[in-house]
C-alpha positions as CSV (number, residue, x, y, z in Angstrom):
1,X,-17.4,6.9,-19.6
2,X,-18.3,3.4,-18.3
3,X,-16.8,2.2,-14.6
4,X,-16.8,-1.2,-13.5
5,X,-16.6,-1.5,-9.9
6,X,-15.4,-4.9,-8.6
7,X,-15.9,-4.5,-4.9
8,X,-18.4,-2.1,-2.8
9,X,-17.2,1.6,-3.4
10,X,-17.6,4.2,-1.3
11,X,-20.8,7.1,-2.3
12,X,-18.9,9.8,-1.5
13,X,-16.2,8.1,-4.4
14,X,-18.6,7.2,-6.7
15,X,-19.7,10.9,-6.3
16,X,-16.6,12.2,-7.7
17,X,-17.2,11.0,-11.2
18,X,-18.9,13.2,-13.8
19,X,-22.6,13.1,-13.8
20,X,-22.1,11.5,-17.6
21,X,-20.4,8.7,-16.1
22,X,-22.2,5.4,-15.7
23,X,-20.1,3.3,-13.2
24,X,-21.6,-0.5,-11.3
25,X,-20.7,-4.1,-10.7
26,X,-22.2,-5.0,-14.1
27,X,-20.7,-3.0,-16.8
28,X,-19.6,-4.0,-20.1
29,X,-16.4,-2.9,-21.5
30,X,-15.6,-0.4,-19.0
31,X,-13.3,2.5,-19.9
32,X,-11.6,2.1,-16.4
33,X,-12.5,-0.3,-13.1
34,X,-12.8,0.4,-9.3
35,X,-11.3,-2.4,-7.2
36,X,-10.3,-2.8,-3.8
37,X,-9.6,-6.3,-2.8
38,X,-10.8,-8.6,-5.5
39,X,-8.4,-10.7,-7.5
40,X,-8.0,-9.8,-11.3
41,X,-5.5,-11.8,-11.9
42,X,-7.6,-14.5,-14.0
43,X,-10.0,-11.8,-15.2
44,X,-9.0,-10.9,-18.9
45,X,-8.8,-7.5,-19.9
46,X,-10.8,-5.8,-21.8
47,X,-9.5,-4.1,-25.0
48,X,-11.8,-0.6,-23.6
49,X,-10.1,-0.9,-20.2
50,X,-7.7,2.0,-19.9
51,X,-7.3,2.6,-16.5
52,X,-7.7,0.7,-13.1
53,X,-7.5,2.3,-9.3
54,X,-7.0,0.5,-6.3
55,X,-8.9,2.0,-3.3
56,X,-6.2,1.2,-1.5
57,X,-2.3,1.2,-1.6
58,X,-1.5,-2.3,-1.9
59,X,-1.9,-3.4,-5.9
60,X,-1.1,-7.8,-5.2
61,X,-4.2,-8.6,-6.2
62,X,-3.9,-6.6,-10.0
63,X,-1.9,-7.9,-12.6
64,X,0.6,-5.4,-13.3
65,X,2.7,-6.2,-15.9
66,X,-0.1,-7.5,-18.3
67,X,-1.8,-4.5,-17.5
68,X,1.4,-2.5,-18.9
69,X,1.8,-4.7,-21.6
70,X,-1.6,-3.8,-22.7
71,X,-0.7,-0.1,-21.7
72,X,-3.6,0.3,-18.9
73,X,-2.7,2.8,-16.3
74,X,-2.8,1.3,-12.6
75,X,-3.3,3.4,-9.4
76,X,-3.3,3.3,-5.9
77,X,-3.7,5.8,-3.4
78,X,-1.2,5.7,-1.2
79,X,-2.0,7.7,1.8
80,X,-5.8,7.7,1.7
81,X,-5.9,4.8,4.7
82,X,-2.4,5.9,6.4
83,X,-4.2,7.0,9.6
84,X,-6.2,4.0,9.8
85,X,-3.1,1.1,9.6
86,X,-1.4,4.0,11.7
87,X,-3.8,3.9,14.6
88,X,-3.8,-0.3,14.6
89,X,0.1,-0.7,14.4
90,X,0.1,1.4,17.6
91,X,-2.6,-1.2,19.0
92,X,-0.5,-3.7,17.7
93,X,2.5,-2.0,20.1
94,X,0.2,-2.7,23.3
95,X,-0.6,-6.1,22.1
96,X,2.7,-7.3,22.1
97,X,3.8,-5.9,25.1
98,X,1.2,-6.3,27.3
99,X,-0.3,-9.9,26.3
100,X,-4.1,-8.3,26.1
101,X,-5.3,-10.9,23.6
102,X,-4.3,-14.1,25.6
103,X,-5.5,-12.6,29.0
104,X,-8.9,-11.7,27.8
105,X,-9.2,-15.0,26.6
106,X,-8.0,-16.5,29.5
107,X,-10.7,-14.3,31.5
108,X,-13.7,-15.5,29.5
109,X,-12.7,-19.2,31.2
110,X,-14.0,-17.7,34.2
111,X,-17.7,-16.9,33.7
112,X,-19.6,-18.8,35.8
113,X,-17.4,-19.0,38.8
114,X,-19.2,-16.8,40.9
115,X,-17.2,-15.4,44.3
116,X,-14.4,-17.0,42.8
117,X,-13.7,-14.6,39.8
118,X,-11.7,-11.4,41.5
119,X,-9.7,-14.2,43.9
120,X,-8.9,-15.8,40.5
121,X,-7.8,-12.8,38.6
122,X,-5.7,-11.9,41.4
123,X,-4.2,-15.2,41.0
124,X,-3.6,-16.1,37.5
125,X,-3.1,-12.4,36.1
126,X,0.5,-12.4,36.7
127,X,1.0,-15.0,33.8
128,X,-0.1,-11.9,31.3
129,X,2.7,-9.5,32.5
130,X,4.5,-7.1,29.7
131,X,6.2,-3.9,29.9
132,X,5.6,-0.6,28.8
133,X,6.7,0.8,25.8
134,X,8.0,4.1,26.8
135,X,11.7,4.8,26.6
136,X,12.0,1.2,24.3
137,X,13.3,1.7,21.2
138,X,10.7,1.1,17.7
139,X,12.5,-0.1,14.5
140,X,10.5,0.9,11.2
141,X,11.2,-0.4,7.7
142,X,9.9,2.4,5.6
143,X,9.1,5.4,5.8
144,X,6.2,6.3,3.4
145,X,2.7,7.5,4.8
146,X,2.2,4.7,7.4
147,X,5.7,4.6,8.6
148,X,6.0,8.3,9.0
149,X,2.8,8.4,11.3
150,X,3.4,5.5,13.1
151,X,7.2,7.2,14.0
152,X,5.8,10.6,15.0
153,X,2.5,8.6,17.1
154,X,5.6,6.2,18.8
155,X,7.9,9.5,19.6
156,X,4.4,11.3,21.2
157,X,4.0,8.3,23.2
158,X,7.7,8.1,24.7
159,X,9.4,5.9,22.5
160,X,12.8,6.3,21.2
161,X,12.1,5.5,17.2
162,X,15.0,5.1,14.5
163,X,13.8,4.2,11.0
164,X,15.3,3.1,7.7
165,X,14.2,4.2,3.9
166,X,16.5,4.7,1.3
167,X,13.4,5.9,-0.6
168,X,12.7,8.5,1.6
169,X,11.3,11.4,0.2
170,X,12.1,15.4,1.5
171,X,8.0,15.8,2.4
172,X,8.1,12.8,4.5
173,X,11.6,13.5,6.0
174,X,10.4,17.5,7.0
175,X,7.5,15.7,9.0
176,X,9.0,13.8,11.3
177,X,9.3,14.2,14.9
178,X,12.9,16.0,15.2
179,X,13.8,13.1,18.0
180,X,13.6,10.4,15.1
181,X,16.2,9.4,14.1
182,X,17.3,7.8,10.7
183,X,19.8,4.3,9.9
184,X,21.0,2.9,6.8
185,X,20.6,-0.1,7.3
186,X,17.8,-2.7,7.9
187,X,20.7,-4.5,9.8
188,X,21.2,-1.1,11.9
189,X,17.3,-1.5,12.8
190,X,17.6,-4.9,14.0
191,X,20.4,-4.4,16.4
192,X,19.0,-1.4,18.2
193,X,15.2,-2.3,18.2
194,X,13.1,-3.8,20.9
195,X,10.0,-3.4,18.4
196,X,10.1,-3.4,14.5
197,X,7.3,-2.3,12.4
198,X,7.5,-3.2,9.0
199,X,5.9,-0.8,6.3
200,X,7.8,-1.8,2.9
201,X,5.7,-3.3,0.0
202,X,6.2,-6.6,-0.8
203,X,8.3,-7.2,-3.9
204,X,11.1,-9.7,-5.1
205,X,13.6,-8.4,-3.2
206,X,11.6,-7.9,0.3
207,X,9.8,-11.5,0.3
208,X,10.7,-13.4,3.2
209,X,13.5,-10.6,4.3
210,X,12.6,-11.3,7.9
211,X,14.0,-14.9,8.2
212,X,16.5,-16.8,10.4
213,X,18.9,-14.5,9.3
214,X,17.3,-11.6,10.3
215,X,16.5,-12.6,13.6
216,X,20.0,-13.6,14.3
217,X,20.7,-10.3,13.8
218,X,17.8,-8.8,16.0
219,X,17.7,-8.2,19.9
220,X,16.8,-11.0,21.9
221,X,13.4,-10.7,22.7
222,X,12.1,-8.5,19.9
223,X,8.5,-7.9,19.4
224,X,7.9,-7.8,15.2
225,X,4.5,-6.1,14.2
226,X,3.8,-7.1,10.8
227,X,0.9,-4.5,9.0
228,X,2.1,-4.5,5.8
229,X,2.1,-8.1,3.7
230,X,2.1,-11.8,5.1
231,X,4.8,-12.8,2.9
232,X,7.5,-10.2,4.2
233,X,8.3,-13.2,6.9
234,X,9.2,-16.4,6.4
235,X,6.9,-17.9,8.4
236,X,8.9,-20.9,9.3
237,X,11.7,-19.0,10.8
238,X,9.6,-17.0,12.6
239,X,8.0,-19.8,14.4
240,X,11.4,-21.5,15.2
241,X,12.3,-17.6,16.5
242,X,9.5,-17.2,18.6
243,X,10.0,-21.2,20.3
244,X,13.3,-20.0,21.0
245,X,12.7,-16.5,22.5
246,X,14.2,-14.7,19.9
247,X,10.8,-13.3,19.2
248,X,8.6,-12.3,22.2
249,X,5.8,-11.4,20.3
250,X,4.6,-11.4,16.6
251,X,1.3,-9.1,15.6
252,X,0.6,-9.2,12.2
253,X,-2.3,-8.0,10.0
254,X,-2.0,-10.8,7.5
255,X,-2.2,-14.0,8.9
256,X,-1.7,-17.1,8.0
257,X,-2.2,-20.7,8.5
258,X,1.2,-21.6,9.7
259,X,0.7,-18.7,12.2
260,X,-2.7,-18.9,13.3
261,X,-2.8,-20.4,16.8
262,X,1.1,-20.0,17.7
263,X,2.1,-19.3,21.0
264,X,3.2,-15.3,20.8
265,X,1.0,-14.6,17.6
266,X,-1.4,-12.3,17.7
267,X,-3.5,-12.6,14.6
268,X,-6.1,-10.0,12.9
269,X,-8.3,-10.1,10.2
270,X,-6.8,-7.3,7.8
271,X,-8.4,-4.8,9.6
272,X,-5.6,-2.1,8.9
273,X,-7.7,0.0,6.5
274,X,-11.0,-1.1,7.7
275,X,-12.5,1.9,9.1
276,X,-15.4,4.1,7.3
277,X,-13.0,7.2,6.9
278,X,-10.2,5.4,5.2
279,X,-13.2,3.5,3.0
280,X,-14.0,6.7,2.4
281,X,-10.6,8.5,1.8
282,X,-9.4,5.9,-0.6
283,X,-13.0,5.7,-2.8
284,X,-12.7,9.4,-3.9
285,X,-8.7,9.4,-4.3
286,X,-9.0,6.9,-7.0
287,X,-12.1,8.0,-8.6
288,X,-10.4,12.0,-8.7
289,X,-6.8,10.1,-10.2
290,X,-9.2,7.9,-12.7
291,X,-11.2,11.3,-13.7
292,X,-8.6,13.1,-14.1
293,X,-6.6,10.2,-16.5
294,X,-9.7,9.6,-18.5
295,X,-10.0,13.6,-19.1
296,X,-7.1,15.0,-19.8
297,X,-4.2,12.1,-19.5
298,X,-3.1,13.2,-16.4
299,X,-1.0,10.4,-14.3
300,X,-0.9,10.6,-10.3
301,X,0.2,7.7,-8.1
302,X,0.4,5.6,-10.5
303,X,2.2,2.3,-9.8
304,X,3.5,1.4,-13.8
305,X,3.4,4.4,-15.5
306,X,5.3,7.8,-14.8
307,X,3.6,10.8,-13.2
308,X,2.6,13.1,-15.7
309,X,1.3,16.8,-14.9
310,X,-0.6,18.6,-18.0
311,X,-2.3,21.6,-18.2
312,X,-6.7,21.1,-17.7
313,X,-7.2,23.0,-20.9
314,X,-6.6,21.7,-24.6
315,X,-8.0,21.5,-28.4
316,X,-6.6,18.2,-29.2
317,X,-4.4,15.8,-27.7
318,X,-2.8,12.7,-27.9
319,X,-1.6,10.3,-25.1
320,X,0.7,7.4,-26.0
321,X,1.7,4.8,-23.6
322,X,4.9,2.6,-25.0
323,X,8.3,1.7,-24.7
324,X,10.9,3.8,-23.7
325,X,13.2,2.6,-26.4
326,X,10.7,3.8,-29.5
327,X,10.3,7.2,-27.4
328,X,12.2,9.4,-30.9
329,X,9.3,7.2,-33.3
330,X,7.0,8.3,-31.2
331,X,7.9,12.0,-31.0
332,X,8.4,12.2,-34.9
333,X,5.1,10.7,-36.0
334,X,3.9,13.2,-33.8
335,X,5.3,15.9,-35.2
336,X,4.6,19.8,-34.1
337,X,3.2,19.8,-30.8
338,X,2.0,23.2,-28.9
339,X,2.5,21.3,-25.7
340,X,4.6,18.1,-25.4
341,X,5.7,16.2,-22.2
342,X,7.5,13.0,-22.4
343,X,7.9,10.8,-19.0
344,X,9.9,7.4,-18.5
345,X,10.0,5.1,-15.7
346,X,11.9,1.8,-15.9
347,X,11.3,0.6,-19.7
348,X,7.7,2.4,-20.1
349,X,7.5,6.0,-21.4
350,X,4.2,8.1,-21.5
351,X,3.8,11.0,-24.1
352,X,0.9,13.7,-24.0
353,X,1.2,16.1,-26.6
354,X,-1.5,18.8,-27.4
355,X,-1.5,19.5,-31.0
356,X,-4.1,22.3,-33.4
357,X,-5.5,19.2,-35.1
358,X,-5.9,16.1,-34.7
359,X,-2.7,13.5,-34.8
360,X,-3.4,10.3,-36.6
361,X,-3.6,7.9,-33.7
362,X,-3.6,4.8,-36.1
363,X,-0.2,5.4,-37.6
364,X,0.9,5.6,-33.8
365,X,-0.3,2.8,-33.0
366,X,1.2,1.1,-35.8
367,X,4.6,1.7,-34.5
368,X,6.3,-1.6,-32.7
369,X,6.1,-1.2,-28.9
370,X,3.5,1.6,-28.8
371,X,1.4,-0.2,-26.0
372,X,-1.8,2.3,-25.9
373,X,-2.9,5.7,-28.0
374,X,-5.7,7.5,-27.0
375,X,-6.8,10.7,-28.4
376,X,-8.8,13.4,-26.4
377,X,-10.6,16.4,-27.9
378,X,-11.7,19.0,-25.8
């Protein structure tokens, strides 16, 4: 198998692959691809490609819906970098509370005044005031892997945290910190929190969410720390918000030029997952969930096709990406299977069957809406 890796992977992820495996920046028609943050949106797929992993859990920058039109498995790994964004949303707590950033710039003005330096801090430190966070109350949207660490890190450190996730799921919910406490509501959120964090992905529904009438709905004086996409606020709002002192403070991960430079902002350079062990964390997760697709079929955290469990050992068998609606063609060209499993998620089915001989994966194919055969022999 051939991997193309688009961005600098991790050794210890590259390690994970079969020693049969040829992977690098410069392959031809690779069987699957490695990316973290390049852009593939104008790079054309190749007809070998069957799978691509994001070292990482956001998948923006991959084109998701040709890739399941052309029935190419996408993964993240959500997760793998959890404790990394975890550990800089609770800087981003201090740094909107206790105005760090703009009174460390404000003490680099005084080198070179000699004597004068510890009269002048004396002096001017009370502009860079801020209180504490303990016994305020932290908002999260979403509860996944970052959200559920950041709650249990806020509770350890004094904070009364409520959250809201209608996709919550029963791991998550056993892990958290019995004083958190769950809302329905994003509206519910905004009226009881002094701090929101928000940890949702960024989809049609979410962009721009935080806007004029969020805020209205917010505490006065709210401090919003933004670690999951730049385009979850409406950046115009938030600037009229924070002029107004609706906002106290925004700290966001992803900034942008509107932002940049605004009185309140705190801007950093993506750094959420920018640590060696989440580098590291996310480079073998997606090399293991590649691996394990491009050796038995096998489908974990994948964001376009449905998980898929199958057993490690067969003698032949088939894997057949396609529409849910030709899901009874499928299973009849098919025929006898000694193992069958058939997934759906939203109008994209995935089939593995194990079979004693060979299924003709041509006549699959040939069926309308089959998006991707592959047949594996053992």
């Amino acid at each position: 198998m051939k991997i193309l890796t688009l961005n600098k992977i991790a050794a210890c992820g590259l390690a994970q692959f079969p020693a049969s495996y040829t992977s690098g920046d410069d392959i031809a028609t690779p069987d699957a691809i490695l990316v973290r943050s390049a852009s593939m949106h104008d790079m054309p797929l190749d007809p070998a490609t069957v799978a691509i992993a994001r070292a990482g859990a956001g998948t923006n920058n991959i084109p998701i819906d040709a890739c399941t039109q052309a029935g190419v498995c996408v993964f993240n790994t959500p997760g793998a970098n959890a404790n990394a964004v975890k550990e800089l949303v609770i800087a981003g707590l201090f740094l909107s509370s206790r105005k760090v950033y703009d009174a460390l710039s404000w003490c680099q003005s005084l080198k070179g005044k000699g004597d004068e330096v510890g009269t002048l801090v004396e002096k001017g430190k009370g502009a860079f005031g801020g209180p504490e966070i303990a016994g305020k109350t932290l908002g999260l949207i979403g509860l996944g892997a970052i959200g559920s660490l950041t709650a249990n890190a806020a509770a350890a450190l004094g904070m009364r945290v409520i959250g809201c996730d209608p996709y919550i799921n029963e791991e998550v919910r056993a892990s958290l910190d019995a004083s958190v406490q769950l809302v329905d509501t994003w509206d519910d959120v905004l009226a009881q929190s002094d701090y929101i964090s928000l940890n949702v992905p960024l989809t049609a529904q979410t962009k721009g969410a935080f806007n004029a009438e969020a805020f209205a709905k917010a505490k006065d004086g709210l401090r919003l720390l933004n670690f999951a996409r730049a385009a979850l606020v409406n950046d115009t709002d938030l600037i009229a918000a924070l002029q107004s002192g609706k906002v106290a403070a925004y700290v966001t991960d992803f900034p942008t030029d509107e932002v940049i430079g605004v009185p309140g902002v705190t801007a950093i350079p993506h750094l959420g997952a920018s640590t060696p062990e989440s580098e590291d964390n996310c480079a073998v997760m997606a090399a293991q969930q590649i691996t394990a697709y491009l050796e038995t079929g096998a489908v974990k955290n994948s964001v376009n096709l449905p998980a898929t469990s199958v057993a490690a050992s067969f003698s032949h068998r088939v894997c057949v990406v396609h529409s849910a609606e030709v899901k009874t063609a499928v299973l009849e060209k098919i025929g006898a299977a000694e193992q069958l499993t058939s997934n759906v998620r939203g109008e994209v089915a995935y089939t593995v069957a194990d079979t004693v001989a060979a299924v003709d994966a041509a006549a699959l194919q040939e069926i309308p809406s089959v998006l991707r055969v592959r047949a594996l022999v053992s």
